[in-house]
N, CA, C and O atoms as a GROMACS GRO file, in nm:
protein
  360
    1UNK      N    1  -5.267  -2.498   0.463
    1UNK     CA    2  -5.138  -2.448   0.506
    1UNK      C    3  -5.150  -2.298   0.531
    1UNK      O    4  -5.201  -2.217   0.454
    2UNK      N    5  -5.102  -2.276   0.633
    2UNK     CA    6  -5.166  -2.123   0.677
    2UNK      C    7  -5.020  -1.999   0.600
    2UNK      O    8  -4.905  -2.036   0.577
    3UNK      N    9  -5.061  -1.894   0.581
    3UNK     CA   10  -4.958  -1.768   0.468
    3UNK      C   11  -4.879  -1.780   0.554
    3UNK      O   12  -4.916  -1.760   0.670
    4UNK      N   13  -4.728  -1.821   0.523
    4UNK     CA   14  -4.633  -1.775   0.588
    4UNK      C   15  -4.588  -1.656   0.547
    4UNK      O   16  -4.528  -1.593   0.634
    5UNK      N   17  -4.598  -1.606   0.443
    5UNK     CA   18  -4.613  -1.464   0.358
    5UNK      C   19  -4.730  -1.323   0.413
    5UNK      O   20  -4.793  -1.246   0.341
    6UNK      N   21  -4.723  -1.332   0.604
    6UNK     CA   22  -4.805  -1.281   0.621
    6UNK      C   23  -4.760  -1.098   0.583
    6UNK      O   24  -4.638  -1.081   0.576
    7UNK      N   25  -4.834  -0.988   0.562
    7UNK     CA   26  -4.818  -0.906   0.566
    7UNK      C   27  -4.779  -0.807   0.712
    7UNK      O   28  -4.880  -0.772   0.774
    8UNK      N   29  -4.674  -0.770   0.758
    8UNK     CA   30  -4.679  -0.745   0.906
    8UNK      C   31  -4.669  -0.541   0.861
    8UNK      O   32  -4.600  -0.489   0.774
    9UNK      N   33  -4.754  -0.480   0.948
    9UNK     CA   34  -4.703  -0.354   0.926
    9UNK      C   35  -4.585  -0.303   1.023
    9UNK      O   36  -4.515  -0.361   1.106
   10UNK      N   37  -4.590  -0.164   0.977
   10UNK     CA   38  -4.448  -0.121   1.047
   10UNK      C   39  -4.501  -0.138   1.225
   10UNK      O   40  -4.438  -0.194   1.315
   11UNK      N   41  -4.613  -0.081   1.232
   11UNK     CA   42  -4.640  -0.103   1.390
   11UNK      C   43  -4.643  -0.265   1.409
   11UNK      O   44  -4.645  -0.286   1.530
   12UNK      N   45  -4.645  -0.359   1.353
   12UNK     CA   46  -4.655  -0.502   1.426
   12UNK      C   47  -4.496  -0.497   1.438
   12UNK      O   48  -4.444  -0.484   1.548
   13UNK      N   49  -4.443  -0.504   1.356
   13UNK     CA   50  -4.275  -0.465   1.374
   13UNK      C   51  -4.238  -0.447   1.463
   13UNK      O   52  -4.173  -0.529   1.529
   14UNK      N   53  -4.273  -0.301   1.506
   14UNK     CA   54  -4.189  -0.193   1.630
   14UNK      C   55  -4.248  -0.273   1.745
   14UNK      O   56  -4.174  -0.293   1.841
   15UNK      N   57  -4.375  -0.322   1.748
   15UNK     CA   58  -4.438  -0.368   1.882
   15UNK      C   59  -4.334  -0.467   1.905
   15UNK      O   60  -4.255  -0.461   2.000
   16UNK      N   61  -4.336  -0.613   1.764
   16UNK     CA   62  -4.248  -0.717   1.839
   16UNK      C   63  -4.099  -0.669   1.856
   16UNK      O   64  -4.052  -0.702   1.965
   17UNK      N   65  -4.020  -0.604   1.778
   17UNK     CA   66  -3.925  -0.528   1.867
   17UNK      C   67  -3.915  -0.469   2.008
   17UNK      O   68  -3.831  -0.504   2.093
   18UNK      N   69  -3.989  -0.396   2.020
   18UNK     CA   70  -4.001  -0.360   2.209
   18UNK      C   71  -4.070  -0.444   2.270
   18UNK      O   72  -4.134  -0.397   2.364
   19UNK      N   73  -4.083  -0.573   2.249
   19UNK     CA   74  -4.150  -0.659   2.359
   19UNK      C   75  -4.022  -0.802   2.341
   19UNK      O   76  -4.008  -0.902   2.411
   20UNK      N   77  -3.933  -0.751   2.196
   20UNK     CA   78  -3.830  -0.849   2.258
   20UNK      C   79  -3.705  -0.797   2.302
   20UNK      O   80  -3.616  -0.871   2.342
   21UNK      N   81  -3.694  -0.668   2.296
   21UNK     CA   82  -3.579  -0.603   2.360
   21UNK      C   83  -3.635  -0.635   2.552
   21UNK      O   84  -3.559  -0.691   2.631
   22UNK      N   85  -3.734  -0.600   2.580
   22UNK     CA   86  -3.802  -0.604   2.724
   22UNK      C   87  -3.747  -0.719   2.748
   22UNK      O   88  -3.699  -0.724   2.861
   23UNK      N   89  -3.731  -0.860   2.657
   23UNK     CA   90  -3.736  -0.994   2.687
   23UNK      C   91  -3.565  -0.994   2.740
   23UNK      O   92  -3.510  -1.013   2.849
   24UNK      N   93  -3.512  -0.958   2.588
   24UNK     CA   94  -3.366  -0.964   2.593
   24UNK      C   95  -3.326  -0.895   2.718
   24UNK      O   96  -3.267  -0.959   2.806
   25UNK      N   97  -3.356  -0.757   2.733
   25UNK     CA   98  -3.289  -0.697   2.852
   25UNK      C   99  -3.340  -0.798   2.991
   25UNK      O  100  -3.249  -0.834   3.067
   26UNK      N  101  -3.472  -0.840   3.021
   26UNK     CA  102  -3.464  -0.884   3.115
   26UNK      C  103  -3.391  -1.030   3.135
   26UNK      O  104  -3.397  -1.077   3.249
   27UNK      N  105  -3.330  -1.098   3.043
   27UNK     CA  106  -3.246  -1.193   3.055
   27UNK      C  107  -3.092  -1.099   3.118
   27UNK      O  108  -3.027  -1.111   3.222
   28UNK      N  109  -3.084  -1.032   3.030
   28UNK     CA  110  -2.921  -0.980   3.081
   28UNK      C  111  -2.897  -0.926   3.208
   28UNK      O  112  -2.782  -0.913   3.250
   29UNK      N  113  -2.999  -0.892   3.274
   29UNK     CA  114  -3.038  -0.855   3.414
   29UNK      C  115  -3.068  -0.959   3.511
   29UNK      O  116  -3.042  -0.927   3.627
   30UNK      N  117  -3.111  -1.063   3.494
   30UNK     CA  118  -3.081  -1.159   3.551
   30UNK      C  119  -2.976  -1.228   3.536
   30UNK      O  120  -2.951  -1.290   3.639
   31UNK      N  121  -2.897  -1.247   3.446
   31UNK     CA  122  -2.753  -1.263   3.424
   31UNK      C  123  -2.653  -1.214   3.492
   31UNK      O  124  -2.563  -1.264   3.559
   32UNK      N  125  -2.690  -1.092   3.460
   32UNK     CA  126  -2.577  -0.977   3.636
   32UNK      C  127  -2.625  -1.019   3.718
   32UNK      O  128  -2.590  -1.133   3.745
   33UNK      N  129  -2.689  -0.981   3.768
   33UNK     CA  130  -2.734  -1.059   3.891
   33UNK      C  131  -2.722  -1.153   3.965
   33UNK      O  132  -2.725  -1.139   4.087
   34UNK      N  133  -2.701  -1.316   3.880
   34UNK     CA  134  -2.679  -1.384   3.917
   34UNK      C  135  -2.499  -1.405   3.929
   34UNK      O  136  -2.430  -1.462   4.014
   35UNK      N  137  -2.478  -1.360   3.849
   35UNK     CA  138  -2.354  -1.367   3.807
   35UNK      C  139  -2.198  -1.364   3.911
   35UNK      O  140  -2.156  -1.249   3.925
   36UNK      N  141  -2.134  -1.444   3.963
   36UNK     CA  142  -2.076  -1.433   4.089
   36UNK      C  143  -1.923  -1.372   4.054
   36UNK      O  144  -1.859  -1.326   4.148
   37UNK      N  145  -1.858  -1.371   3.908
   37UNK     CA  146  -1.711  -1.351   3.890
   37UNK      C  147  -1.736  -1.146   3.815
   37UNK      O  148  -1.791  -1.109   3.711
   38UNK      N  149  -1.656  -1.048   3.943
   38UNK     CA  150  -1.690  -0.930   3.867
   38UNK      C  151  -1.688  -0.882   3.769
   38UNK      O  152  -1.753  -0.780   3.747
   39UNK      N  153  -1.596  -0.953   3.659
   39UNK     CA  154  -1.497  -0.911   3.548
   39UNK      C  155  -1.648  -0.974   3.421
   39UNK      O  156  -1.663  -0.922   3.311
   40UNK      N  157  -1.729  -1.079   3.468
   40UNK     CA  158  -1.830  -1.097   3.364
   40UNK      C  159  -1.936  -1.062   3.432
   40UNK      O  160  -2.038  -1.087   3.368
   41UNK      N  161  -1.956  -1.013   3.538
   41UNK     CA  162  -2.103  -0.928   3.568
   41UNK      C  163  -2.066  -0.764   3.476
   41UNK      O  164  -2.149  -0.707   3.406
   42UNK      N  165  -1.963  -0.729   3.495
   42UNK     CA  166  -1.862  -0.568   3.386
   42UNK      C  167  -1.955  -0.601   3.276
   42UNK      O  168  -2.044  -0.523   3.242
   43UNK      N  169  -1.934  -0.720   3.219
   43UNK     CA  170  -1.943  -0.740   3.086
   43UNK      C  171  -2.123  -0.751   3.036
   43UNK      O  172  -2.165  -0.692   2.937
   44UNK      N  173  -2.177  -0.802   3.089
   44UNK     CA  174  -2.352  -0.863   3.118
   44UNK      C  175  -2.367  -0.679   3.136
   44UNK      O  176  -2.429  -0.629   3.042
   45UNK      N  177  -2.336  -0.616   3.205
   45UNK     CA  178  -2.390  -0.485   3.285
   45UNK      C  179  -2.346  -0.404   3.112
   45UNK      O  180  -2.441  -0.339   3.069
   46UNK      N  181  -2.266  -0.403   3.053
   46UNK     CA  182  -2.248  -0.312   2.958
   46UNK      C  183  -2.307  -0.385   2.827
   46UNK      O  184  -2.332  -0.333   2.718
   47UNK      N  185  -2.321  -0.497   2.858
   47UNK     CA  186  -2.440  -0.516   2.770
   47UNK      C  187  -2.585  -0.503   2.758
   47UNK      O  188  -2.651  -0.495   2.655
   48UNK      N  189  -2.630  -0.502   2.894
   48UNK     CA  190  -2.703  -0.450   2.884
   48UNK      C  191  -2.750  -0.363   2.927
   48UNK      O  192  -2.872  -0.360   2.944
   49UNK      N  193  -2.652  -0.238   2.967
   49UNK     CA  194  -2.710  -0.094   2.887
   49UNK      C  195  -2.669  -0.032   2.725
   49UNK      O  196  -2.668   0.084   2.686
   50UNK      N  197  -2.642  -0.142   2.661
   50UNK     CA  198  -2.643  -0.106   2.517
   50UNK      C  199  -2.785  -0.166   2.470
   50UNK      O  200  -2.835  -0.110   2.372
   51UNK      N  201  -2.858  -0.276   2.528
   51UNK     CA  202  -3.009  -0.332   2.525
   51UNK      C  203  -3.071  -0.230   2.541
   51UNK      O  204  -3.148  -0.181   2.457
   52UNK      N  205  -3.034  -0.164   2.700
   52UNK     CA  206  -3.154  -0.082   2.712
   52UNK      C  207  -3.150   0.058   2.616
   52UNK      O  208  -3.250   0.126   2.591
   53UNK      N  209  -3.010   0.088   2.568
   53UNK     CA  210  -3.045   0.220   2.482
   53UNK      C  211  -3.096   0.135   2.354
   53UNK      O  212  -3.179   0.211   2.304
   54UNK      N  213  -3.092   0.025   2.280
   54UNK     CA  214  -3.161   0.019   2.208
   54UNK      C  215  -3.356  -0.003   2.254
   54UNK      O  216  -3.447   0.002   2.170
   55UNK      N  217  -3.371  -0.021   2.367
   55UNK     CA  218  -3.492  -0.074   2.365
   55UNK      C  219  -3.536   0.087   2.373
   55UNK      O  220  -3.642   0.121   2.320
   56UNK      N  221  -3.469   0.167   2.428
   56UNK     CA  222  -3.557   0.289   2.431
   56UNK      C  223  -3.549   0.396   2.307
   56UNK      O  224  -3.619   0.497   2.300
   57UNK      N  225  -3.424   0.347   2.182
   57UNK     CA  226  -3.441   0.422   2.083
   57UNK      C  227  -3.587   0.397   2.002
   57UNK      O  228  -3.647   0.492   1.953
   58UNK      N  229  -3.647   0.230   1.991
   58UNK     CA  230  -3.794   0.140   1.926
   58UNK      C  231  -3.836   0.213   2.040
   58UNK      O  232  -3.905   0.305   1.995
   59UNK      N  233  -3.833   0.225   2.188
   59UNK     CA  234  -3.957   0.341   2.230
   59UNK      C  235  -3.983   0.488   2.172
   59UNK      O  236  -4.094   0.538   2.157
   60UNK      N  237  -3.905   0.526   2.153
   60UNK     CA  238  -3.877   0.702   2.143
   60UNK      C  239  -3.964   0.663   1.994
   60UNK      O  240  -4.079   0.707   1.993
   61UNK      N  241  -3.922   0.585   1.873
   61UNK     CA  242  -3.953   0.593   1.773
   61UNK      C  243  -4.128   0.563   1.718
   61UNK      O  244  -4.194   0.619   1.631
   62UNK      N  245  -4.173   0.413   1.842
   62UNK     CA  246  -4.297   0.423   1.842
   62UNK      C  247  -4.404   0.525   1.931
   62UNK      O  248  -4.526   0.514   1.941
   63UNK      N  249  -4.322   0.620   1.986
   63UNK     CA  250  -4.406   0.693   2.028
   63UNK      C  251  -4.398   0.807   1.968
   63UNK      O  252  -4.495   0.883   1.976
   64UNK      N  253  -4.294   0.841   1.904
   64UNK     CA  254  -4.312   0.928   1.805
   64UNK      C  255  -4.406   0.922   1.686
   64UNK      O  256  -4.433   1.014   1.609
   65UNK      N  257  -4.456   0.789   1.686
   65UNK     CA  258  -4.571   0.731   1.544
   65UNK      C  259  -4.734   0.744   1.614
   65UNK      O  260  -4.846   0.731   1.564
   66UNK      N  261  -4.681   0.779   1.762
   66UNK     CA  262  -4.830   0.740   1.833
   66UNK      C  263  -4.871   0.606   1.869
   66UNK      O  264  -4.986   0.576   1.904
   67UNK      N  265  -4.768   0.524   1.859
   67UNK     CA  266  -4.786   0.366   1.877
   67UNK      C  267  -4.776   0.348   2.022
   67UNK      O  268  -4.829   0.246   2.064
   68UNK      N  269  -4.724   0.417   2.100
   68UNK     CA  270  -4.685   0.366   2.235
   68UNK      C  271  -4.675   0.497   2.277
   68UNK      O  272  -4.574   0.566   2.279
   69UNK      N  273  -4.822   0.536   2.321
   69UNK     CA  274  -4.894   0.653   2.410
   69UNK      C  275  -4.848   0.686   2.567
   69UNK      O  276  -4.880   0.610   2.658
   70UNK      N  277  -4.805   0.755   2.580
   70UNK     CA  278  -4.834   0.753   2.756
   70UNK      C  279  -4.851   0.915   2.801
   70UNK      O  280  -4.845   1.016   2.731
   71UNK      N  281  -4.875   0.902   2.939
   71UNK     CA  282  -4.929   1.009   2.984
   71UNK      C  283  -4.787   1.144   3.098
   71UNK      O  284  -4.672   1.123   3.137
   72UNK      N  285  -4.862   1.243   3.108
   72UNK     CA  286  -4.762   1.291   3.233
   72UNK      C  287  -4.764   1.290   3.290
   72UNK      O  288  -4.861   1.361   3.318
   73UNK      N  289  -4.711   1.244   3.403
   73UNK     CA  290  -4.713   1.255   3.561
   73UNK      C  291  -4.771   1.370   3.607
   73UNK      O  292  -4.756   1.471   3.538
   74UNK      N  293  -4.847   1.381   3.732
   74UNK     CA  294  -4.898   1.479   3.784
   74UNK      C  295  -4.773   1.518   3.875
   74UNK      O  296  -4.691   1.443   3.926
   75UNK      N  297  -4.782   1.664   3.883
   75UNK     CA  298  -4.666   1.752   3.941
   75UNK      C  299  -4.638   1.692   4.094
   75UNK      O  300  -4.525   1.675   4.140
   76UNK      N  301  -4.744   1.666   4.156
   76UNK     CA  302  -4.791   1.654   4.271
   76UNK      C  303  -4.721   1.467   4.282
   76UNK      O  304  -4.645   1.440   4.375
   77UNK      N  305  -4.746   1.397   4.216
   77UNK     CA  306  -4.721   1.281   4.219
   77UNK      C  307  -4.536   1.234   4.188
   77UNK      O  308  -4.481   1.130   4.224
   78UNK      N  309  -4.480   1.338   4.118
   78UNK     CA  310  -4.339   1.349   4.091
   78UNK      C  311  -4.297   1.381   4.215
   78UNK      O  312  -4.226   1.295   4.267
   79UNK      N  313  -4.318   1.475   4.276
   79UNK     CA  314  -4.291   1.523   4.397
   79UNK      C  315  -4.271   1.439   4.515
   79UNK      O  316  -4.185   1.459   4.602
   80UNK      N  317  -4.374   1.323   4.513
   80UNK     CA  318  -4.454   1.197   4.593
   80UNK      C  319  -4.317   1.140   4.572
   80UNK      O  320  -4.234   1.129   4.663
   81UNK      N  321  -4.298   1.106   4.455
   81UNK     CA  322  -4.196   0.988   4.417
   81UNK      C  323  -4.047   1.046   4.471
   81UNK      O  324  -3.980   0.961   4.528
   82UNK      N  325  -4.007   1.137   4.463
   82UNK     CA  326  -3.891   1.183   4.483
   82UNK      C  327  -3.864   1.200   4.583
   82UNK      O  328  -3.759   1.151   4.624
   83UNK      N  329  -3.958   1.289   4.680
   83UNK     CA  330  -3.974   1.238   4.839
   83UNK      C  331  -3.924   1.104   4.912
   83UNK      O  332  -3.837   1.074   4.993
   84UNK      N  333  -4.029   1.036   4.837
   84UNK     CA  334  -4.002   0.863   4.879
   84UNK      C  335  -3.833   0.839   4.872
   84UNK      O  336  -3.759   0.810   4.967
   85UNK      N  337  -3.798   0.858   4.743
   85UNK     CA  338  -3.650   0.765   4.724
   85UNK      C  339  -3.570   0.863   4.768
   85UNK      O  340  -3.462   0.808   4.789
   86UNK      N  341  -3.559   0.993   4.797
   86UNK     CA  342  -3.504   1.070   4.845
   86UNK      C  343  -3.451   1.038   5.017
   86UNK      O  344  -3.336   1.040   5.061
   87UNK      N  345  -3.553   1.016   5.074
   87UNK     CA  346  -3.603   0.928   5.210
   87UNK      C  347  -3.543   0.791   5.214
   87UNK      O  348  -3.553   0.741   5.326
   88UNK      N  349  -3.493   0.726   5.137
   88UNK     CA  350  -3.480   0.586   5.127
   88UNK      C  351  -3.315   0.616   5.123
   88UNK      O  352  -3.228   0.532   5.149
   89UNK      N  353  -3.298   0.718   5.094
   89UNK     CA  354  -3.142   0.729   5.026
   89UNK      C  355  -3.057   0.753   5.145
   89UNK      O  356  -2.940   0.715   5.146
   90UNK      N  357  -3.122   0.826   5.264
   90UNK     CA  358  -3.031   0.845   5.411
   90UNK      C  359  -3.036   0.762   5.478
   90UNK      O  360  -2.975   0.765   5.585
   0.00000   0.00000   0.00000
């Protein structure tokens, strides 16, 4: 019979937290989306941007531990991007 008493650390934690907030939010986003009456797409949409501020408070927190690394954009490449949607926007 395998430990159901497994030991999980705080990083196995935070990981399965931000990989089920990712899950959760991307259900509620397809939910708006699909969603045809405005008064419960309101409702799906403010739910989930209360998902996404929680999914990004378990980000802010595992990257504050060093758990979830990332890098900076190159100046040059921000620039790239903003161009683009800037362009897309007229």
């Amino acid at each position: 019979m395998a430990d159901c008493m497994t030991n999980y650390t705080d990083k196995n934690i935070m990981t399965d937290a931000i990989e089920t907030q990712k899950f959760v939010t991307g259900g509620y986003n397809w939910s708006a989306n699909e969603c045809a009456h405005p008064n419960i797409k309101n409702v799906f949409m403010d739910i989930l941007n209360e998902e996404h501020c929680i999914l990004h408070d378990v980000f802010d927190e595992m990257h504050a531990r060093g758990w979830y690394p990332t890098e900076d954009a190159p100046s040059a490449k921000i620039n790239e991007v903003k161009t683009t949607f800037t362009g897309t926007q007229n």
